[in-house]
N, C-alpha and C positions, 0 to 999 in steps of 0.2 A: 686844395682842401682847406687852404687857411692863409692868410695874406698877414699874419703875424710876422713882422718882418724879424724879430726876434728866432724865431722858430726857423727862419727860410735863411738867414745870414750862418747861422750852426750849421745846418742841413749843406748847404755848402763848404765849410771849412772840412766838414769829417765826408763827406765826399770827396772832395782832394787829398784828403789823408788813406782813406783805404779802396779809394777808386773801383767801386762796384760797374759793371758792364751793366746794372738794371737798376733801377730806384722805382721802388712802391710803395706806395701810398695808402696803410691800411681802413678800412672806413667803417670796418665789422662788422659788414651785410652778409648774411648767412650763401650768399652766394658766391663770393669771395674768398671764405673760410673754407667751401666744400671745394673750389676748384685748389686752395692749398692742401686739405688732405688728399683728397687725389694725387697730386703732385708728389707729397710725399712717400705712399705707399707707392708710388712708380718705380722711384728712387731707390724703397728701401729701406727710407730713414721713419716709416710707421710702417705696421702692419694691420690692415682691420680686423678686428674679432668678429666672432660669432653675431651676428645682429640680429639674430634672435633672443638669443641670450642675454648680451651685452651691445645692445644698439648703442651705434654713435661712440664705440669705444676702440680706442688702440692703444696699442705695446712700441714704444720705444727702446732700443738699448743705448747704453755709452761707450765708450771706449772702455776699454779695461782699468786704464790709468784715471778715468776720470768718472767716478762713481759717490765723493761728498764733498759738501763742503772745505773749503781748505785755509782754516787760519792761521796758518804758517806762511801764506801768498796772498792773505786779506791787511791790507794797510789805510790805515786814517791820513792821510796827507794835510796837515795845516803848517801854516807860516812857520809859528814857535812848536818846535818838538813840545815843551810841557802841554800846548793843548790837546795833543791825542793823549798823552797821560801813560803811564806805566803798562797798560794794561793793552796797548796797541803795539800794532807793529805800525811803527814811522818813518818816514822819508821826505824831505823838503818837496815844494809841487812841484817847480819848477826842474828839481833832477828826475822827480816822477814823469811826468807828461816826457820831458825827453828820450828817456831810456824807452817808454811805453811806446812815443810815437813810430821809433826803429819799427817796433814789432808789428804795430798796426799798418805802419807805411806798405799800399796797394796788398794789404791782405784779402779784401776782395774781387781783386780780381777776378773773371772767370764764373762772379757770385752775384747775386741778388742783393741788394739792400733793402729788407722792411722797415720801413716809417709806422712806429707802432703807436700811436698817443692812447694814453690812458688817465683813467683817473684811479687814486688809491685814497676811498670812501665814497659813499652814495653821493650821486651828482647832484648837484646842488646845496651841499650840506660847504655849513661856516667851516667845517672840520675840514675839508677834501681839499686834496692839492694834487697838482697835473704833473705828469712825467711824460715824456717821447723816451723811446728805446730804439735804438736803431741795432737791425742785427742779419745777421747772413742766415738765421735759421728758423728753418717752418716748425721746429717745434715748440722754437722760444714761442713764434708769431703764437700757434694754438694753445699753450701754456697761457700766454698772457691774456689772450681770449677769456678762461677759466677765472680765473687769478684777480681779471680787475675789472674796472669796467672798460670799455677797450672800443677805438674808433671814432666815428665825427664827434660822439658823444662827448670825448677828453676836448676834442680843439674846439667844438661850442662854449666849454667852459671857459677854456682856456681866455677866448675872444681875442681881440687885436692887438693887445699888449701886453697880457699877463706874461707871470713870470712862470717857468718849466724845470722839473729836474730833469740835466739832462743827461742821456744814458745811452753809452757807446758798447756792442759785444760783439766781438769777431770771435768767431770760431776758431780761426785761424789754420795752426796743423795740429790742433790739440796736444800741443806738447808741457806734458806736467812743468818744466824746467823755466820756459818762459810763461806759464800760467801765472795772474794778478786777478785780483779782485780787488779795486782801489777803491777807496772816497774820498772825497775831496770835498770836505763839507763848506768851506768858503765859498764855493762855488757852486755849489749845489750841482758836482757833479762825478757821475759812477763810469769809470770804465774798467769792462772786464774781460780779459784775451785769453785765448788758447783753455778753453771749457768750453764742456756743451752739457752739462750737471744743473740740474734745473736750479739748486741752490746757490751756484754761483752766476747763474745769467739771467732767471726770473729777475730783472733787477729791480722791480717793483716790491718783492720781495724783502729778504733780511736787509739788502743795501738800502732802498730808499724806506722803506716806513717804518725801520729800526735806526740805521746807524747815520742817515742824513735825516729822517724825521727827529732822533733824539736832538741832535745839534739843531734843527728850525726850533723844538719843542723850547729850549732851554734859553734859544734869543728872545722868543714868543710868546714867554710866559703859558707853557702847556707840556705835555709830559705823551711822549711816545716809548711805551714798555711793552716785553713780553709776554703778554697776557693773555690769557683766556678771558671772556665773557660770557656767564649764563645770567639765565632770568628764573627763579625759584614760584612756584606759585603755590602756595598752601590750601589744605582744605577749604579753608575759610575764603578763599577767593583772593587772598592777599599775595601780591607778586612784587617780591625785589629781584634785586640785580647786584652780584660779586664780580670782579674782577680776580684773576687770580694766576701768580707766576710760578713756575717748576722749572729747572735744569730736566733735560734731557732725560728720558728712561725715569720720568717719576708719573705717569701717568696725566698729564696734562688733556690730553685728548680726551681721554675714558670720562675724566671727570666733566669736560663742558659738553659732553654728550650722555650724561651719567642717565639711566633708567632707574629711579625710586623701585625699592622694596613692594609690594604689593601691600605686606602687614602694615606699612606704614598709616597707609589711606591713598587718600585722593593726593598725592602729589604729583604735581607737573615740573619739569625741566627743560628749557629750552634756550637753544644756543646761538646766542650771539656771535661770536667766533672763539675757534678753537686754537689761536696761536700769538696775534697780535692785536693790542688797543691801542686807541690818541685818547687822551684822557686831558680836558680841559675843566674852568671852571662854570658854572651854568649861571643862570639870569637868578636862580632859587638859593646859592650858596650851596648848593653839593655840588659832587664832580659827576662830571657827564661823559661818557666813554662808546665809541666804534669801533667797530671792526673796519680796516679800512680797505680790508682783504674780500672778494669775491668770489673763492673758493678755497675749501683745504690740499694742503698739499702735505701730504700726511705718507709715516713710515709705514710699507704692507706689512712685513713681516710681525706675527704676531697679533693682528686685528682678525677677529673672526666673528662670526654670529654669537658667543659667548663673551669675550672679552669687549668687543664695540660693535654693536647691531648697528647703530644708529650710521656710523664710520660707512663699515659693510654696505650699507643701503645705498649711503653717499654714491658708492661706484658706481652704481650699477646701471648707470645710462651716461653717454654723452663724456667719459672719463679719459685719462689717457693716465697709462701703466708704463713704470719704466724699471727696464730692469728686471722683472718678475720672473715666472717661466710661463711657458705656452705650452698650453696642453691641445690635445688631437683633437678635442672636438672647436677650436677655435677659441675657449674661454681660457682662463689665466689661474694660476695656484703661484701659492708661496708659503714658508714653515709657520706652521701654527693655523692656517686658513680652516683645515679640515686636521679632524685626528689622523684618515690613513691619505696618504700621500698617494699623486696616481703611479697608475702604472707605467705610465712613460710618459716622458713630455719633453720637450727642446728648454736648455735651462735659460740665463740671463744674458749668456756666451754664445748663444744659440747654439750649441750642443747638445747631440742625445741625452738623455739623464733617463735614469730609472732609480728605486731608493735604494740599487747597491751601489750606487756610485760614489757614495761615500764624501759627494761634495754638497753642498748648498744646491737648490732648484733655483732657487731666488738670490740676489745679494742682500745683505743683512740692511744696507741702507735704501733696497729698491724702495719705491713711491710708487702714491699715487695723487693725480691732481684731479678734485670732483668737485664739481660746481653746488654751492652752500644750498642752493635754492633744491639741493638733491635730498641733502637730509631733512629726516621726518622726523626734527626736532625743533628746527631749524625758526628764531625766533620770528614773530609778523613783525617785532621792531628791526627786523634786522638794515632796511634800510631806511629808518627812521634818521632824516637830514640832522636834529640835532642828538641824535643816539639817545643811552639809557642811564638813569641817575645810579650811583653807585652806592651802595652804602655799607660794602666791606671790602676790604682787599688784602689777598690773603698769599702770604708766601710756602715755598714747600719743601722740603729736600728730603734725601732718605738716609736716614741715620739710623742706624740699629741700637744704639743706648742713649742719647743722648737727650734730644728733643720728647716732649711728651706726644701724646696723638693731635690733642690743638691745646694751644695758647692762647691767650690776647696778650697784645702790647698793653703798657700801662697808660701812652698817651702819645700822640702825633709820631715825636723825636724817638722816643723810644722803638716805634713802628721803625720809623727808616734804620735805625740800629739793626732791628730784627731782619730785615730786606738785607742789610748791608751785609751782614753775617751769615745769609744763607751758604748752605754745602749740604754736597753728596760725599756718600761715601762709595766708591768702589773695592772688588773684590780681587786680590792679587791671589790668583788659585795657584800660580808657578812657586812663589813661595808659603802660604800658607797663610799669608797675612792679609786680613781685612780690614778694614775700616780708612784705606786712603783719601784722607779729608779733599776735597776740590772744592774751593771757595769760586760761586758764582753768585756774586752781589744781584741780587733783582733778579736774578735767570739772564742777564744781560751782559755779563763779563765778552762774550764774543761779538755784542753785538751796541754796546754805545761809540756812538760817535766823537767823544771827546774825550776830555780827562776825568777818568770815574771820580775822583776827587770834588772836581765842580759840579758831577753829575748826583754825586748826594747831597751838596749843599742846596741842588734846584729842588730837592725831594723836599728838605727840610723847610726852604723857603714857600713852595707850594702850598705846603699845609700851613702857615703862617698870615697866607695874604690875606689880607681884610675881607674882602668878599667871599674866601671860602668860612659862611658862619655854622656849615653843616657836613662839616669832614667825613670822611667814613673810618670805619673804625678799622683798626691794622692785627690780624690774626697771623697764627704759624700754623702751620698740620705736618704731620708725619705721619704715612700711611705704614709704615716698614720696619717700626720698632721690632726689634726682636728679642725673644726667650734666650734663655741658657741651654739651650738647644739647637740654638739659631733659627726655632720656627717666628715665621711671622705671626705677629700677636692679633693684628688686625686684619679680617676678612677682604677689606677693601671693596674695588668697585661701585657696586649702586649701593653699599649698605655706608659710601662716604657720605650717602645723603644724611645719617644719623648726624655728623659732625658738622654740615652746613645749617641742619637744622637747631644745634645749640647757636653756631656763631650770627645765625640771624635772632634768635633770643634774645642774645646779648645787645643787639644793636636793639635791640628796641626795650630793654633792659626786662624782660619776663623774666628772665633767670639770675641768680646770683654765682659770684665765682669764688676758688680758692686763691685768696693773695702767695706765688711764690718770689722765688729770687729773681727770675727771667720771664714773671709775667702770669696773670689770672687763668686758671686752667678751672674745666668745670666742676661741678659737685658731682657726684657719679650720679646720683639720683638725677638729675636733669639730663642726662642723656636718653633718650628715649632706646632702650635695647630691643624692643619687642620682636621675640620671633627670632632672635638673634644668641645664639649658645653660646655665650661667654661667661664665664666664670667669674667670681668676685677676686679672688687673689689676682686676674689674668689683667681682671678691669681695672685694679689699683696700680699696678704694674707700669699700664701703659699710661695713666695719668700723674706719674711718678716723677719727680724731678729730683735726681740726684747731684747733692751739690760737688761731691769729690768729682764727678765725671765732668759737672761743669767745669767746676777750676783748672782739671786738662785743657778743658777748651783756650782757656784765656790766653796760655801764649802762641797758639795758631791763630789766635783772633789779631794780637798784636803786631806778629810776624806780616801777616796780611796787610795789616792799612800800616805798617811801617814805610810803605812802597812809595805812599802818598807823601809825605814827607810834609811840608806846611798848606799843602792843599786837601789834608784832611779834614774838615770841617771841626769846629770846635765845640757845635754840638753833638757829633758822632764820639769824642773822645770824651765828654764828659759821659754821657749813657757808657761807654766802657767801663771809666770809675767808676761809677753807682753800681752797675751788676758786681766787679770784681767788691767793692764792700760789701753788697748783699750777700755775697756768698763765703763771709769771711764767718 
């Protein structure tokens, strides 16, 4: 399939390292893919659904041991420990690859090895870069199918010398203990053992278009974050495009799939991607952003025809579920799908389950992986070779006092300030106490590939460089502010189109703002509330910026980048002086 002697000399070395009794060669002909699920539901290792219902979809489970992500067993491997930076787990490469190869050494025996070449972003695009994944498992193979662009497709790009990330996953004996999830970003290379958790073997995934795309981004001069992208289009016919990061459980999904208010008018929403962008700069001086991803691979529990249709719809052909339960008539449930729960179904364990059983139907972190071309939101730029112009980007986290509902930064440095200081707050119900701060700078704290330290100086320099003469402008949102009651103050959902619709104002300056300590917050008058039952005391409330609560802030903010130590950036530490003066 490819006479890349690059590609054929690797393919070799990791075949004598885990000595498969089969070598395949994926090419992504839909005839090829149907004789692997076959295959798998022989096995075991899928089951098909309803195909009426749910044509072209299956249910996978994991091991019990191996159901998320694990960044306790995820390590950055470079030369000098300070380049993975504080905020990794580190290991020289050379004791990496050793101890690693013990484990790999003839793990396939007995197995298959697929040759998966893929590309992560539209083929042909300046943006897109080629990966091979070699792996013992048919789920990864159809996962990756979903996920990317996948088969002769990658190795045409690739052509006779290009360069590949290259990407080794043995299933191994799925033992938590010798579980890794490595990168090795000098080398542009992922190997990951003992999982079969899509998050830890999608390696196309969080390992290569986050934590080895950040480190290409940063040699590269170009920025690989955890982003959403949508496309906004106004009554008036007028369409931008946000880019925009959340931590975990703050509605990232909902929002790049968000469905406008009806009172609003004619507004459109349409999504780019729902989890990661490459964001370069353009031939125009704005920045230009992809999704490099080919499908979502998104949390079930809690998605349903009221909180994400758009999600919902995604499934519903051609998907694969993992994790969930299976219900009697061959379709799939999970908590929150439907108000009443069935009557019996087989849960994630595949075990009977009824709702006295008093456990989970689903796992809290089961998935599902659904091809983007499913959602019917889903943007016509989505595989537009040089993507979509950006002209805000917007960070988020869930704070219950702190943050107003949106901000703006005051200008470029001060944005990376705002990125660099995002956090969630979690709820400790065992002791009574809320508000546990988690600082995740960019949404990215799990997932850059070097020293967070160098990786906001790349931010700060980003916005600096000559050619960008048309930056976009750096917002905050807080959906989750809370009362003295602990209700939430803001409706959320599709009514956050209200707050996309001030912060594209601003970028085009139709509106004016309130100057405070931590940044321009709107006039209440410019929020368009229509239709919308909030109150005036509720509405000052939430555009409220309390300076004693911020000055709590400042020394969790300090404790934080004190980690970095002289690889803090010195424009990150001056925006710290200026807010702590402002708020004196």
């Amino acid at each position: 399939m490819t006479t890349n002697q690059k590609v054929l000399t690797w393919l070799e070395e990791m075949k004598a390292l885990t000595q498969p009794d089969n070598v395949v060669w994926i090419d992504g002909s839909e005839a090829q893919l149907n004789a692997l699920r076959e295959e798998g539901v022989s096995t075991g290792e899928l089951i098909k659904l309803n195909e009426e219902k749910l044509p072209g979809c299956y249910l996978h489970r994991t091991a019990e041991n191996d159901v998320a992500r694990v960044e306790d067993r995820t390590f950055i491997c470079t030369t000098k420990r300070e380049d993975a930076g504080p905020t990794n787990n580190w290991m020289a490469p050379a004791e990496m690859y050793a101890m690693l190869k013990e484990i790999y050494n003839g793990s396939m025996k007995g197995r298959t090895m697929y040759v998966v070449p893929y590309i992560m972003g539209p083929a042909g695009s300046p943006f897109s870069k080629v990966g091979i994944e070699l792996t013992d498992s048919i789920y990864v193979v159809l996962n990756m199918n979903i996920m990317t662009r996948m088969g002769q497709i990658a190795l045409d790009e690739l052509g006779e010398n290009g360069d590949f990330v290259k990407c080794l996953h043995a299933k191994c004996d799925v033992d938590p203990e010798k579980r890794y999830i490595v990168q090795f970003p000098e080398d542009n290379t992922i190997w990951s053992c003992n999982s079969a958790y899509g998050g830890n073997v999608l390696l196309g995934k969080k390992c290569f278009a986050l934590r080895i795309a950040s480190y290409m981004g940063y040699k590269e001069g170009w920025m690989a974050e955890h982003m959403l992208i949508l496309g906004l289009t106004n009554p008036a016919g007028e369409k931008k495009y946000v880019a925009a990061a959340f931590p975990s459980a703050c509605g990232k999904t909902n929002l790049a799939m968000l469905i406008p208010p009806e009172v609003l008018g004619d507004y459109k929403i349409e999504t780019v991607g729902d989890d990661i962008a490459w964001i370069r700069i353009g031939e125009d001086g704005r920045l230009w952003a992809i999704n490099p991803e080919a499908g979502f691979f998104g949390v079930a529990p809690g998605t349903s025809e009221k909180t994400n249709y758009n999600a919902l719809e995604a499934t519903k052909k051609n998907t694969i579920f993992t994790n969930v339960a299976l219900c009697d008539d061959g379709t799939v449930w999970w908590e929150g799908l439907t108000k009443e729960a069935p009557a019996h179904c087989i849960d994630w364990l595949g075990k009977e389950w009824t709702p006295e059983s008093g456990t989970k139907a689903a796992h809290p972190n089961s998935r599902f992986t659904a091809p983007a071309v499913n959602c019917p939101c889903i943007s016509p730029e989505f595989e537009a070779p040089k993507g979509v112009p950006l002209s805000a980007i917007i960070f988020g986290g869930r704070r219950a006092k702190s943050a107003p509902l949106v901000y703006q930064s005051f200008d470029w440095n001060h944005g990376v300030f705002v990125g660099a200081t995002m956090a969630s707050e979690t709820t400790a119900a065992a002791t009574g106490a809320t508000g546990v701060v988690r600082r995740d700078p960019m949404a990215m704290r799990p997932f850059c590939g070097y020293n967070m330290g160098d990786y906001f100086q790349h931010w700060i320099d980003m916005g600096h460089k000559p050619e960008l003469t048309n930056p976009p402008k750096i917002f905050h949102v807080n959906w989750f502010r809370r009362d003295d009651e602990g209700n939430f103050m803001w409706p959320g959902f599709g009514d956050n189109m209200r707050v996309l619709n001030w912060i594209l104002d601003r970028c085009d300056g139709k509106v004016d703002a309130a100057e405070t300590p931590i940044g321009y917050v709107p006039k209440k008058e410019d929020l368009n509330l229509a239709g919308l039952d909030i109150d005036d005391k509720t509405l000052t409330e939430l555009l409220s910026v309390d300076k004693d609560v911020w000055r709590a802030e400042l020394p969790g903010i300090k404790e934080y980048f004190s980690q970095f130590g002289d690889k803090l950036p010195a424009g990150i530490q001056e925006q710290l002086d200026a807010l702590e003066a402002r708020l004196k």
